[in-house]
C-alpha positions as MATLAB code, in Angstrom:
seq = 'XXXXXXXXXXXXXXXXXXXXXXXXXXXXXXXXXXXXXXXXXXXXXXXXXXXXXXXXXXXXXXXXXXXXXXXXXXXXXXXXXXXXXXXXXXXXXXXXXXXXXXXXXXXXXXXXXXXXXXXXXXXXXXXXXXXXXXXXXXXXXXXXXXXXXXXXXXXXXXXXXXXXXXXXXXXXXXXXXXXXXXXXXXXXXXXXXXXXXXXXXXXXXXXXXXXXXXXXXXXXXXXXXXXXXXXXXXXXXXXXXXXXXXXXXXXXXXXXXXXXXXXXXXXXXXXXXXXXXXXXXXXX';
ca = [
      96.679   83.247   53.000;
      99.053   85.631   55.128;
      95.958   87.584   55.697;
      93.824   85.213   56.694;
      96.492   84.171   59.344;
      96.997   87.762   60.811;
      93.052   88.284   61.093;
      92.962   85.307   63.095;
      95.909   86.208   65.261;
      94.345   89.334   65.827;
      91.059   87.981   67.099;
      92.772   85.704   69.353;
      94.812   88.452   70.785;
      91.603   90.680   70.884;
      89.998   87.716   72.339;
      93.036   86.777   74.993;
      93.162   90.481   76.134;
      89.165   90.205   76.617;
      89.508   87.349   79.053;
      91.954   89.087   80.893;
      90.497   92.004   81.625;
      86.950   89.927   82.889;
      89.759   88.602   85.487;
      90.236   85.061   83.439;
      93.638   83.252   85.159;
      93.518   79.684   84.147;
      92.837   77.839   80.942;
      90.114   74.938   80.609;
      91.122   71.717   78.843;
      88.772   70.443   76.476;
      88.943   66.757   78.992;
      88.985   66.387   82.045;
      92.139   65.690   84.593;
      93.010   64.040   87.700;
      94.997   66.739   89.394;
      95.568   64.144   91.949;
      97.153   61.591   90.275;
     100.827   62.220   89.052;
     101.747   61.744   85.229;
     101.878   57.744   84.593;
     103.711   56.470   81.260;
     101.171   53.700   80.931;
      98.466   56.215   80.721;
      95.857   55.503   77.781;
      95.224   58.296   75.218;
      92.271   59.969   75.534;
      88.826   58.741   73.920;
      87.051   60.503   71.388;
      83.929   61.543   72.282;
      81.852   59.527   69.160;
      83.769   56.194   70.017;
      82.626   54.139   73.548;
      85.810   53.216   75.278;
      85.711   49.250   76.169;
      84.872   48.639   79.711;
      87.808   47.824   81.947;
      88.673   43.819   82.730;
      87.121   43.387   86.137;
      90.766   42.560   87.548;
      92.313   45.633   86.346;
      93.564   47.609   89.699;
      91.984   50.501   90.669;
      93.514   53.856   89.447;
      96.539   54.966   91.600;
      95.234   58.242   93.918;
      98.174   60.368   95.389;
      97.771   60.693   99.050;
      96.673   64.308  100.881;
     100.497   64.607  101.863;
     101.629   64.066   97.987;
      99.606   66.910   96.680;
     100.736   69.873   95.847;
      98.611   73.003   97.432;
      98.722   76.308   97.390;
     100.692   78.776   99.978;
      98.331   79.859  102.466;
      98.160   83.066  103.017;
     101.386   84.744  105.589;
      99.901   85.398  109.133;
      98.999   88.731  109.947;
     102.154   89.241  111.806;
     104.178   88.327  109.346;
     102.896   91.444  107.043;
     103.756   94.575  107.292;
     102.111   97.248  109.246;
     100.585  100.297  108.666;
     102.108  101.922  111.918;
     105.214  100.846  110.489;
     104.857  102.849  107.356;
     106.090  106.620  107.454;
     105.348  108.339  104.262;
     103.325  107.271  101.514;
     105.991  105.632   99.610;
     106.701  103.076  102.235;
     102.792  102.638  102.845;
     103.114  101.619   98.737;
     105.609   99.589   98.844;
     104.227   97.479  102.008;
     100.943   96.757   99.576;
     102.887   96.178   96.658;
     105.041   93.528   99.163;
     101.422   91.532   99.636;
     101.418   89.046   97.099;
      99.440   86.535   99.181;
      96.728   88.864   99.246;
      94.264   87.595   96.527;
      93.341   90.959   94.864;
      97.034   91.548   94.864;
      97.743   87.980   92.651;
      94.868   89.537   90.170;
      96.081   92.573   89.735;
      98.667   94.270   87.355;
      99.579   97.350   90.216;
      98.993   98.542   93.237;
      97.076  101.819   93.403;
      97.675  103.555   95.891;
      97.623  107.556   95.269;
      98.259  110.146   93.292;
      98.954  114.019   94.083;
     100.841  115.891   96.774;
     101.572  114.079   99.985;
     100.326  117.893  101.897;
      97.735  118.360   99.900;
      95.119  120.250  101.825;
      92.084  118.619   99.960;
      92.041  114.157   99.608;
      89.479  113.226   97.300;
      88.775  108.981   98.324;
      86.966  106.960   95.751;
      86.028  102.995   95.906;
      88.063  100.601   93.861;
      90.764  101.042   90.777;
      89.601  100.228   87.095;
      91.555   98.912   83.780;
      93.216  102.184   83.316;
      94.190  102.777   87.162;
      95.253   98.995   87.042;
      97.554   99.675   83.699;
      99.157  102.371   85.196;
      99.009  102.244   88.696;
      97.575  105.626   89.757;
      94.058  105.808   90.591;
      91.341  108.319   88.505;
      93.570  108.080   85.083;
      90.665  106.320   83.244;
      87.301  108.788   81.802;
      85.993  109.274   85.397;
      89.480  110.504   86.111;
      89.991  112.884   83.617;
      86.591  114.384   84.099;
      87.456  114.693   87.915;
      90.209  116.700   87.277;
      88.127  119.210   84.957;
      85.727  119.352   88.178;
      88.043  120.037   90.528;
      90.010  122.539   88.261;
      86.772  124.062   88.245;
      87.254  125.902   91.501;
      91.039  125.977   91.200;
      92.126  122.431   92.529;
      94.554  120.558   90.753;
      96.239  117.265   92.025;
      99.550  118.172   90.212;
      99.451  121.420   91.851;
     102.611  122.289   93.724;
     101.017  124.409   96.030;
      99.436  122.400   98.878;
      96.416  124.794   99.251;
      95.591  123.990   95.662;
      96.463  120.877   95.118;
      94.575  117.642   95.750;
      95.519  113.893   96.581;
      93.054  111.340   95.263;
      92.842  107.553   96.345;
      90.489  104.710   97.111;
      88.781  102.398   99.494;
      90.482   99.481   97.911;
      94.426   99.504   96.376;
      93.991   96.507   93.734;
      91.120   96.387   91.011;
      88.749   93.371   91.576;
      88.384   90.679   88.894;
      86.044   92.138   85.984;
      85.535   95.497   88.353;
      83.331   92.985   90.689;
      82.224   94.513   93.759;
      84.524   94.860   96.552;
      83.906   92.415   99.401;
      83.407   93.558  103.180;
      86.514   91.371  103.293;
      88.388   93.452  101.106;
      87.464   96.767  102.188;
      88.087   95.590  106.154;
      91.394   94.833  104.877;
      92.508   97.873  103.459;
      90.848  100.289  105.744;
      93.567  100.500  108.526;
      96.132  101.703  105.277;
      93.775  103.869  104.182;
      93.373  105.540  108.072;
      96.962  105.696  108.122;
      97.709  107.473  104.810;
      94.886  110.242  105.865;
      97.080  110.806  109.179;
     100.364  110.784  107.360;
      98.647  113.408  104.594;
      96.676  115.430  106.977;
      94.251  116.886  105.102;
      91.831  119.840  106.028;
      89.337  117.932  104.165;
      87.899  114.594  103.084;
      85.621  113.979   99.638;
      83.706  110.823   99.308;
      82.973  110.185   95.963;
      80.216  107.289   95.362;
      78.181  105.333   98.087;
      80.772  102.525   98.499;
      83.544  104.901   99.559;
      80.553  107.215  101.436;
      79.587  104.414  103.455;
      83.190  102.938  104.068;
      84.050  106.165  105.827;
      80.980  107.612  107.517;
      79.540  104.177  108.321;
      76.698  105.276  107.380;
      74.799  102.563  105.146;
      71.702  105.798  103.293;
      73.184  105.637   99.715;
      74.625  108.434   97.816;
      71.701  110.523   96.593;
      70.838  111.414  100.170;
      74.070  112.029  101.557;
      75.686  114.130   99.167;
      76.281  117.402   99.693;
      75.863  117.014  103.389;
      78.898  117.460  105.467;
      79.595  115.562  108.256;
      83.034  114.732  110.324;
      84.734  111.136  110.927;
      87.509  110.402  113.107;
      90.881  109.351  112.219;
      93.560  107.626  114.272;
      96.523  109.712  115.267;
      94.866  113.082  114.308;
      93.948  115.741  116.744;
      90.089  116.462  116.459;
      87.767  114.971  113.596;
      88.444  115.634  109.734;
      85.594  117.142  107.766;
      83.742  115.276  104.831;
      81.755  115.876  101.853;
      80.240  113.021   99.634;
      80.011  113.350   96.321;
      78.549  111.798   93.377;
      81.025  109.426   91.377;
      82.518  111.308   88.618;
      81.558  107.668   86.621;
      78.272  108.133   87.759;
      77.857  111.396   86.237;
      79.326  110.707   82.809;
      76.518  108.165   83.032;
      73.500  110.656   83.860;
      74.950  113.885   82.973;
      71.724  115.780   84.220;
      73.267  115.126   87.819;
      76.199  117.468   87.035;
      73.944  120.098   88.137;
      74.221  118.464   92.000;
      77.770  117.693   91.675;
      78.401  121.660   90.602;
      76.603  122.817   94.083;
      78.879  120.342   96.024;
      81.820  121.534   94.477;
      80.642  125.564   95.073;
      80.488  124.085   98.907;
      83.731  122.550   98.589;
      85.168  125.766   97.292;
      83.579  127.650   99.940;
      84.451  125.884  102.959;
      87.797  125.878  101.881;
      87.546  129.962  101.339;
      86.354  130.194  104.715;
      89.984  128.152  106.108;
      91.897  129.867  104.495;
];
């Protein structure tokens, strides 16, 4: 019997953790409520679905409705000024800790962390990818999860590594978006808009010598240029960033989940990264 209960507690567990990670954050009564109406003592029990409730006596009064003013509704959203700002922000950790501070924001409710980056604030190569996953949300640092750890054996590759002391080796990686949408949905145009002015300001506090794009999402979010992936990897162009002197060179990539996906692309990805290496040969 002890077993039986256990199995079941782990399947509900399994099942619980399951609806969580699909972005689940209510439950669903079996019947349905008046949300409007406030708890009444005289309230009849509920009728079981086989058994046809009596119809009402035709002078029973109408069911008491709280009025708009009564009910209770959810905090709107601060005003922009009220938020932080990204030209407040002067390091990374602050730039972190003004996300982390959003809680209106709806991806922020959602999600477990904010992921912001990972790697050395001087690093002289920042690798940008679209959105965090389970294992970025879990822990909080973005590229932890399978794409992550075969990112690292790409860049280490051509002797990049983002725990690298050494700014000319090292490498800090981050995203398009700092909270992991419900069920790893798309990000919105909403979303992205809203994040984008952080992101610009954490590529002028890092300063890198150069930008990677990894994916179309976080391709097109930076170059603005809507030609997906397959025709602009490889191809380096420059974008401009706010408070930097001259425009920051960029090379998009194919998503390191995209390759573990169709590994016959590694081929492509290994001639990006022998441009990668060479560029930065030639800055050195």
């Amino acid at each position: 019997m002890n077993d039986a209960k256990e199995h079941t507690r782990d399947a509900l567990l399994r099942w619980l953790r399951w609806q969580a990670d699909m972005g689940a954050d209510e439950a669903i009564a079996p019947m349905p409520a008046n949300r409007l109406r406030g708890p009444r003592q005289d309230a009849p029990a509920p009728v079981s679905r086989h058994v046809r409730a009596a119809p009402p006596p035709r002078s029973a009064p109408a069911p008491d409705i709280a009025s708009p003013a009564a009910v209770t509704r959810p905090a709107s959203p601060a005003p922009a000024a009220d938020r932080p700002s990204p030209r407040d922000c002067h390091s990374l950790e602050e730039i972190r800790t003004a996300l982390d501070s959003m809680r209106d924001f709806p991806l922020r409710r959602t999600a477990r962390h904010t992921v912001h980056t990972d790697g050395h604030p001087r690093a002289r190569v920042m690798v940008i990818g679209e959105a965090p996953g389970r294992d970025e949300d879990l822990t909080g640092k973005p590229f932890v999860g399978r794409a992550g750890r075969l990112l690292d054996l790409m860049l280490a590759a051509i002797g990049l590594d983002r725990h690298a002391e050494d700014p000319d080796r090292a490498v800090l990686v981050s995203n398009v978006l700092f909270w992991r949408p419900p069920g790893n949905r798309p990000p919105t145009q909403a979303e992205l808009s809203f994040c984008a002015p952080w992101l610009m300001r954490t590529i002028e506090l890092v300063k890198p010598r150069v930008l990677v794009t990894l994916g179309g999402p976080a391709t097109q979010r930076l170059t603005g240029n809507p030609s997906g992936i397959t025709r602009q990897r490889g191809k380096w162009t420059q974008i401009t960033v706010p408070g930097l002197n001259g425009p920051v060179p960029l090379l998009p990539m194919l998503h390191p989940a995209f390759l573990l996906r169709t590994p016959v692309q590694k081929r492509l990805a290994w001639r990006d990264l022998l441009s990668l290496k060479l560029f930065l040969e030639e800055q050195s």
